[in-house]
C-alpha positions as a Markdown table, in Angstrom:
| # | Residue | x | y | z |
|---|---|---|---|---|
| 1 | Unk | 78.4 | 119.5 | -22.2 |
| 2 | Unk | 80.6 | 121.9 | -21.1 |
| 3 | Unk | 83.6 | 119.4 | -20.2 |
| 4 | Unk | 83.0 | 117.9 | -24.2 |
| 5 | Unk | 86.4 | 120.1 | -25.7 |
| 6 | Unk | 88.2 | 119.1 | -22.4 |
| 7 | Unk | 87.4 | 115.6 | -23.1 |
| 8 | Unk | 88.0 | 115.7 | -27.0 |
| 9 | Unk | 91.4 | 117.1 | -26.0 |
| 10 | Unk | 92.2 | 114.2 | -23.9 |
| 11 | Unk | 91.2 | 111.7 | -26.4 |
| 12 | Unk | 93.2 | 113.5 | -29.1 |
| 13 | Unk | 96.3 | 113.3 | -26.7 |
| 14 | Unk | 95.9 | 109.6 | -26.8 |
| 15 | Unk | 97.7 | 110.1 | -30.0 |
| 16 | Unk | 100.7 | 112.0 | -29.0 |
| 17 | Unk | 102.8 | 109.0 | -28.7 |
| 18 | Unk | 102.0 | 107.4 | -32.1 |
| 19 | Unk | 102.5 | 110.2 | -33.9 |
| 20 | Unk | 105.7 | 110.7 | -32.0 |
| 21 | Unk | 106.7 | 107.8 | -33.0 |
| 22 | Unk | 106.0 | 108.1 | -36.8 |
| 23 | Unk | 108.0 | 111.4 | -37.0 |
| 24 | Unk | 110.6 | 109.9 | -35.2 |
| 25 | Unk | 110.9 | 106.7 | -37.4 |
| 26 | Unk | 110.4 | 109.4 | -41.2 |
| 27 | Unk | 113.2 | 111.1 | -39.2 |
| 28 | Unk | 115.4 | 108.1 | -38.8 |
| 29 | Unk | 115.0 | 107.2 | -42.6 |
| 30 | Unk | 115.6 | 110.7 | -44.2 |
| 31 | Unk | 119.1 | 111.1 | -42.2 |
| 32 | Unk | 119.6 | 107.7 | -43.3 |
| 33 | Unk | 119.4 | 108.3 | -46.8 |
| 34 | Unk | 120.8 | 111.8 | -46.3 |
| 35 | Unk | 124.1 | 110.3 | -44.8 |
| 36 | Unk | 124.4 | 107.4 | -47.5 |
| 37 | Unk | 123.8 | 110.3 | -50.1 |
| 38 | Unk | 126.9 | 112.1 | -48.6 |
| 39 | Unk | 129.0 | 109.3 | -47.9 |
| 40 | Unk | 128.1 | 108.5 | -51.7 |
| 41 | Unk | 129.6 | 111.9 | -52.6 |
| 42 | Unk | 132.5 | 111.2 | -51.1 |
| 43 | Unk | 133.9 | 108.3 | -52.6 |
| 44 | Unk | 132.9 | 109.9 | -56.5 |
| 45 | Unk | 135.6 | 112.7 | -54.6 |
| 46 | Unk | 137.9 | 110.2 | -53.7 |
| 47 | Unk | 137.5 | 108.3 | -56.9 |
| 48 | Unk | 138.0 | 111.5 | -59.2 |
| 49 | Unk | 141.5 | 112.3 | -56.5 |
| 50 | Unk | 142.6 | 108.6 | -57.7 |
| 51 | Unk | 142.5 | 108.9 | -61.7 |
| 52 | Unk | 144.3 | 112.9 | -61.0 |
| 53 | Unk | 147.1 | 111.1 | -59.2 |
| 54 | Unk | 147.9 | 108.2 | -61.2 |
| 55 | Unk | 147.1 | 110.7 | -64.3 |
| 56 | Unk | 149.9 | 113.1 | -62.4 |
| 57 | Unk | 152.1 | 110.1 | -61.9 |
| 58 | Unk | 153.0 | 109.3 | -65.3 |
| 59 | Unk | 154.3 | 112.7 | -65.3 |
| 60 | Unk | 156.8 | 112.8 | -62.1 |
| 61 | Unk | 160.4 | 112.9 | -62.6 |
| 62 | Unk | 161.7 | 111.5 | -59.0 |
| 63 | Unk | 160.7 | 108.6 | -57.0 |
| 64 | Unk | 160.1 | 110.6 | -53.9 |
| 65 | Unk | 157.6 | 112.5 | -56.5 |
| 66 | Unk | 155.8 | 108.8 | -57.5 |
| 67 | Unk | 155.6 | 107.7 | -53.8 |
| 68 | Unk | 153.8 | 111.1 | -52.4 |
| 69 | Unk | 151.2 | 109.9 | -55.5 |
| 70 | Unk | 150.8 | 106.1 | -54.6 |
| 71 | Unk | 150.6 | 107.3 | -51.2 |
| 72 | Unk | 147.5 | 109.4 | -51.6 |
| 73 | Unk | 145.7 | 107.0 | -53.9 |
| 74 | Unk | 146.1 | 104.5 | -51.1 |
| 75 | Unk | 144.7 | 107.0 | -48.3 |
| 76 | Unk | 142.4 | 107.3 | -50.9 |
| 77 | Unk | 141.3 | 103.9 | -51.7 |
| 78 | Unk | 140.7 | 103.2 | -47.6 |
| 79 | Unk | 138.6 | 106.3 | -47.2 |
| 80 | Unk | 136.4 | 104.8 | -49.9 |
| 81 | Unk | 136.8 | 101.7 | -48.1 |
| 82 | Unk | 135.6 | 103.0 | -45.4 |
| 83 | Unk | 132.7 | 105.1 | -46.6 |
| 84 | Unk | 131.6 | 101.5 | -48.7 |
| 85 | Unk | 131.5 | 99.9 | -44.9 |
| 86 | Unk | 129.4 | 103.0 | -43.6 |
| 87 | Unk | 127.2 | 102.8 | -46.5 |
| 88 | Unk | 126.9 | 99.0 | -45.8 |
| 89 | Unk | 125.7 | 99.7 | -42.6 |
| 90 | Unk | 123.5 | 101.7 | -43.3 |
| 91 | Unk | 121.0 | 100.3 | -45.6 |
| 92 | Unk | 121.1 | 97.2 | -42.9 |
| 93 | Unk | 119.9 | 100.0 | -40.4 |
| 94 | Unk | 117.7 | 101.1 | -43.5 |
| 95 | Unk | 115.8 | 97.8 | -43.1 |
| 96 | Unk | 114.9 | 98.0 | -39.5 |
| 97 | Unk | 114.1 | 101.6 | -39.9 |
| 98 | Unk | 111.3 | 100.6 | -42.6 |
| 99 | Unk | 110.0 | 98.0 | -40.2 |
| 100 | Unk | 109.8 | 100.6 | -37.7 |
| 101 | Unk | 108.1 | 103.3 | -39.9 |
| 102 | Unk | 105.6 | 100.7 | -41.3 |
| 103 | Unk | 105.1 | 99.6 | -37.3 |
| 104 | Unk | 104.8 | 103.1 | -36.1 |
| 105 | Unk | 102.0 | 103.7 | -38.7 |
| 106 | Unk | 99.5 | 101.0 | -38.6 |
| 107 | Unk | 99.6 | 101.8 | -34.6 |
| 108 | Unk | 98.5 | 105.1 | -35.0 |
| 109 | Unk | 96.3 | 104.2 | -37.6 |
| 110 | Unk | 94.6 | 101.7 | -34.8 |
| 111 | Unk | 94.6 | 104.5 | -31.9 |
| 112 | Unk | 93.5 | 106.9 | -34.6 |
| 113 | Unk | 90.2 | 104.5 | -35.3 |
| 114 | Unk | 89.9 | 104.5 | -31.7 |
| 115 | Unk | 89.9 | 107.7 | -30.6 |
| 116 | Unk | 87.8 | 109.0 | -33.7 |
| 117 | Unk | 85.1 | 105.8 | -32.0 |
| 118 | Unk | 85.5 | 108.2 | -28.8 |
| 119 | Unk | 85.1 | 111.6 | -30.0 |
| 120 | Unk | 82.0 | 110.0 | -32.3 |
| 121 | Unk | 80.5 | 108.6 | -28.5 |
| 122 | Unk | 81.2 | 111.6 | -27.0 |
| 123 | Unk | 79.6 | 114.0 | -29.4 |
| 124 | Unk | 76.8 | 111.3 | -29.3 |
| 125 | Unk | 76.2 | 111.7 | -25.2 |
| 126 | Unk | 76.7 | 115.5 | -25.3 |
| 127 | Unk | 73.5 | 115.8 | -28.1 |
| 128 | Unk | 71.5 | 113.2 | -25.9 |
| 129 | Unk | 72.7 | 115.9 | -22.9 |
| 130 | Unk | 71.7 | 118.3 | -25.0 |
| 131 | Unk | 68.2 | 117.1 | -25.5 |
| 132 | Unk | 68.2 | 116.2 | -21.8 |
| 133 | Unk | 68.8 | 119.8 | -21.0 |
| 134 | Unk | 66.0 | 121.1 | -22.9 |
| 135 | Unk | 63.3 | 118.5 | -21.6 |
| 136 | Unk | 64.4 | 119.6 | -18.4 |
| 137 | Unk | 64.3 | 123.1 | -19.1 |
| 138 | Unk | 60.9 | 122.6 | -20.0 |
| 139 | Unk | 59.7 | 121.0 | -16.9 |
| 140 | Unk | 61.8 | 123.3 | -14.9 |
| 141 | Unk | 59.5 | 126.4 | -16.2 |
| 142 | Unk | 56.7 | 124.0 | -15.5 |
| 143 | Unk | 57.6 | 124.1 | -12.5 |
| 144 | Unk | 58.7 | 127.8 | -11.8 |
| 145 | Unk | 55.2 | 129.3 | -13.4 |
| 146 | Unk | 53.1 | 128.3 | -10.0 |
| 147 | Unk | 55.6 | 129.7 | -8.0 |
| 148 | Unk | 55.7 | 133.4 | -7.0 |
| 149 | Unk | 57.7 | 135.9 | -8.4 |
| 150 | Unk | 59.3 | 137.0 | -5.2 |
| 151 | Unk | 60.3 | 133.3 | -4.4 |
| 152 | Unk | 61.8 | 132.7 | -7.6 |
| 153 | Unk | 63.7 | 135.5 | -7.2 |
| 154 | Unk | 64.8 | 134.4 | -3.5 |
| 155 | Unk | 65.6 | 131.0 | -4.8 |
| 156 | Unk | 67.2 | 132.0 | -7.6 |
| 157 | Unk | 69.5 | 134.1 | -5.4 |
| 158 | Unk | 70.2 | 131.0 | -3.3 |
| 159 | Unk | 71.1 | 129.1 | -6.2 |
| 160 | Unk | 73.8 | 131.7 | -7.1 |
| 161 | Unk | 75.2 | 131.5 | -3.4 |
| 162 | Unk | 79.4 | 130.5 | -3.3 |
| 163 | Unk | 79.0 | 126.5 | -3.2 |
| 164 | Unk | 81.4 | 124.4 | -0.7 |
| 165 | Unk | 85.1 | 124.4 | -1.5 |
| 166 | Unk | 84.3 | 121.3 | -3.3 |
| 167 | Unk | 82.3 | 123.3 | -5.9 |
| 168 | Unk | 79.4 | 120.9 | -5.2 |
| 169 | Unk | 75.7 | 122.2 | -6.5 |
| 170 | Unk | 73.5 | 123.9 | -4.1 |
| 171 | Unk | 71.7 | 121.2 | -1.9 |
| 172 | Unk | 70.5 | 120.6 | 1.5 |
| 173 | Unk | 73.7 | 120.4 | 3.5 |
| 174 | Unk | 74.0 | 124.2 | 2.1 |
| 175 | Unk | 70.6 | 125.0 | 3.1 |
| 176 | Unk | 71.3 | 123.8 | 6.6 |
| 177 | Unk | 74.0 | 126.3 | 7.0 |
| 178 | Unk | 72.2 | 129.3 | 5.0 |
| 179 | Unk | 69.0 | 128.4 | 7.4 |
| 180 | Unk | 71.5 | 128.6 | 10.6 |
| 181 | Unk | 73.1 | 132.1 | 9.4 |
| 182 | Unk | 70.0 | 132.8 | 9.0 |
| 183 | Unk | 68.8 | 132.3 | 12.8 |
| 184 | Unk | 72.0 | 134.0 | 13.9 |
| 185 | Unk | 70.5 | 137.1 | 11.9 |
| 186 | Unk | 67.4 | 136.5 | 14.1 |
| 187 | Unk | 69.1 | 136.7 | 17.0 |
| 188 | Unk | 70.2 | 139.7 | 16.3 |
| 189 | Unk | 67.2 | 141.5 | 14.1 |
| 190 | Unk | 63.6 | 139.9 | 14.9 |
| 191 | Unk | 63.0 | 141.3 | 11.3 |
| 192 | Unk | 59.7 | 140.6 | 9.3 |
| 193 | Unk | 61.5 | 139.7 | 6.3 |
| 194 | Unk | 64.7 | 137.9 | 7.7 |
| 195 | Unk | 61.7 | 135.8 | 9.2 |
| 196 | Unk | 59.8 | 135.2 | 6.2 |
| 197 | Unk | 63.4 | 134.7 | 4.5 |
| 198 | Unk | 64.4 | 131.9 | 7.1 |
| 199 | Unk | 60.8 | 130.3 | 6.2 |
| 200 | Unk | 61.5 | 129.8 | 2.4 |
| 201 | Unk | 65.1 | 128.4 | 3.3 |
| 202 | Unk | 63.3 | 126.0 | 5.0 |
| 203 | Unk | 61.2 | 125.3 | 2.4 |
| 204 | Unk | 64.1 | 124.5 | 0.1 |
| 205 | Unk | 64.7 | 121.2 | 2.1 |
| 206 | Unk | 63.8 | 117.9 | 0.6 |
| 207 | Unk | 63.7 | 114.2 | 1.4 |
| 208 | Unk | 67.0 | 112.5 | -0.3 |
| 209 | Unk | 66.5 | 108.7 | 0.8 |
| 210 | Unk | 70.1 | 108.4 | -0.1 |
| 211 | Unk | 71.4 | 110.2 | 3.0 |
| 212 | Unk | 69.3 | 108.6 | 5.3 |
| 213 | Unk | 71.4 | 106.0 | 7.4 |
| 214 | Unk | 70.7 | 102.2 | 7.0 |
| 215 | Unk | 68.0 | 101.2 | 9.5 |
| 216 | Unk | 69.3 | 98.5 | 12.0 |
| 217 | Unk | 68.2 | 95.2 | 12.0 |
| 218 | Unk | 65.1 | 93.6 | 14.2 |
| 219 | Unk | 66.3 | 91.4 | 16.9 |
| 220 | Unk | 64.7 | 87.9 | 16.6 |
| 221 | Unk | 61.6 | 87.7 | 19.1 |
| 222 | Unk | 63.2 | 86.0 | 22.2 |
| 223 | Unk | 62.4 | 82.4 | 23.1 |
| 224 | Unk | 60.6 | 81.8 | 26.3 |
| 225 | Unk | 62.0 | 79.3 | 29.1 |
| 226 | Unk | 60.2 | 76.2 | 29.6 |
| 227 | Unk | 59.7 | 77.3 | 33.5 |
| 228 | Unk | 58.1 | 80.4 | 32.4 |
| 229 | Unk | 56.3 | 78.8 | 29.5 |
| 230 | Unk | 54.7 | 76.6 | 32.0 |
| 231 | Unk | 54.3 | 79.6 | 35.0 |
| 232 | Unk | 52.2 | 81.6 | 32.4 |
| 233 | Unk | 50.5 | 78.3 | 31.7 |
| 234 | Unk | 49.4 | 78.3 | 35.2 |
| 235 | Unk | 48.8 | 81.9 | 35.0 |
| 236 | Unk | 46.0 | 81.6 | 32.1 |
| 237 | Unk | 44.6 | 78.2 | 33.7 |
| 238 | Unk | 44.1 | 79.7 | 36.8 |
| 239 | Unk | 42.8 | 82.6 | 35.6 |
| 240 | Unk | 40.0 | 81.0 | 33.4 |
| 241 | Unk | 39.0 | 79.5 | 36.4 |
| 242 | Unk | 38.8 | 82.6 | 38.8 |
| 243 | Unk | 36.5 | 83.9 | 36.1 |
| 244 | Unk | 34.1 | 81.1 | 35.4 |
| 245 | Unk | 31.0 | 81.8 | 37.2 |
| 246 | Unk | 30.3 | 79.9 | 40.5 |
| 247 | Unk | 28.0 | 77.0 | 39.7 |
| 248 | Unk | 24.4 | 77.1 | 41.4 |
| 249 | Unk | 24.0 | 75.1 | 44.7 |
């Protein structure tokens, strides 16, 4: 229950990608248009320089004058040349960049479906947790209200103890070393209370058949020789005959 906004944050990050994606591709297409728009502007400038210097050559008095003119119409005319060819290019580009959006998006539109499916399941498993926890807060004080007050308390106490530098819950590998502290106390203080503290240590232990180790296999019953089969043979026949009663003269 705890770990749920850990876990919800994880999912969400499942997303990071996609989404990545999409703002790269909305990116891609708003400096495309942004660069056609300017490359647009351009060749109205270049256009409006073209119809001022053929206007202005009507008017020039010396050739020298005429070909400064025709030569900045033509530097002109390439420039919007070369914007056309840029412009060109990039509504090609425009294309793929469209595909790419449109691809981008139904992808995070699948992972989204997804990972809303795992945050539903996992808001689903923390209320069943939830309910879990109660019913087992509910036995738990079933439990607790036979037992003493000053045990409770004792236990309690040994619950809170620092668990093993793997954080694992208190169980009976920690008793065994809070039970051997405990005798070292003893050796030390032949106390009344550090005895009757060592006792309800002890009573803390429980059976967990999972950390027994796997009983070893019975050996097959081993198969007699013939020569001894018949020995004991012998054995019984003459025996049954040493016990029979000695028949009456």
């Amino acid at each position: 229950m705890a770990t749920l906004p850990k876990r919800v944050a994880a999912i969400e990050e499942q997303l990071a990608d996609h989404k990545t994606a999409v703002e790269k591709a909305k990116a891609d297409l708003k400096s495309n248009e942004a660069e056609r728009r300017k490359l647009e502007a351009d060749i109205q400038t270049f256009q409006q320089k073209i119809v001022k210097y053929r206007g202005q050559s009507s008017g020039v008095k010396t050739n020298e004058e005429y070909k400064a003119l025709m030569h900045e119409v033509e530097f002109a005319e390439k420039e919007i040349s070369g914007c056309e060819d840029k412009i060109l290019e990039l509504m090609i580009n425009l294309e793929t960049q469209e595909k790419a959006l449109k691809a981008a998006e139904a992808a995070l539109k699948t992972e989204g479906a997804e990972v809303e499916k795992e945050k539903a399941e996992a808001r689903t498993r923390t209320a069943e947790d939830q309910k879990l926890l109660e019913e087992l807060g509910v036995k738990r004080n079933e439990l607790r209200t036979p037992v003493s007050d000053s045990a409770l308390a004792h236990y309690d106490r040994v619950l809170r103890q620092p668990q093993d530098g793997g954080g694992r819950s208190a169980g009976p590998e920690m008793y065994r070393v809070l039970c051997s502290d405990s005798s070292a106390e003893l050796g030390r203080d032949q106390d009344q209370r550090a005895d009757s503290d060592l006792q309800l240590l002890r009573a803390y232990f429980y059976y967990d058949p999972a950390s027994e180790p796997a009983a070893p296999p019975e050996a097959p019953p081993k198969k007699k020789s013939k020569a001894a089969a018949k020995n004991n043979s012998s054995d019984d026949a003459g025996t049954t005959e040493e016990s029979e009663p000695a028949s009456a003269p």
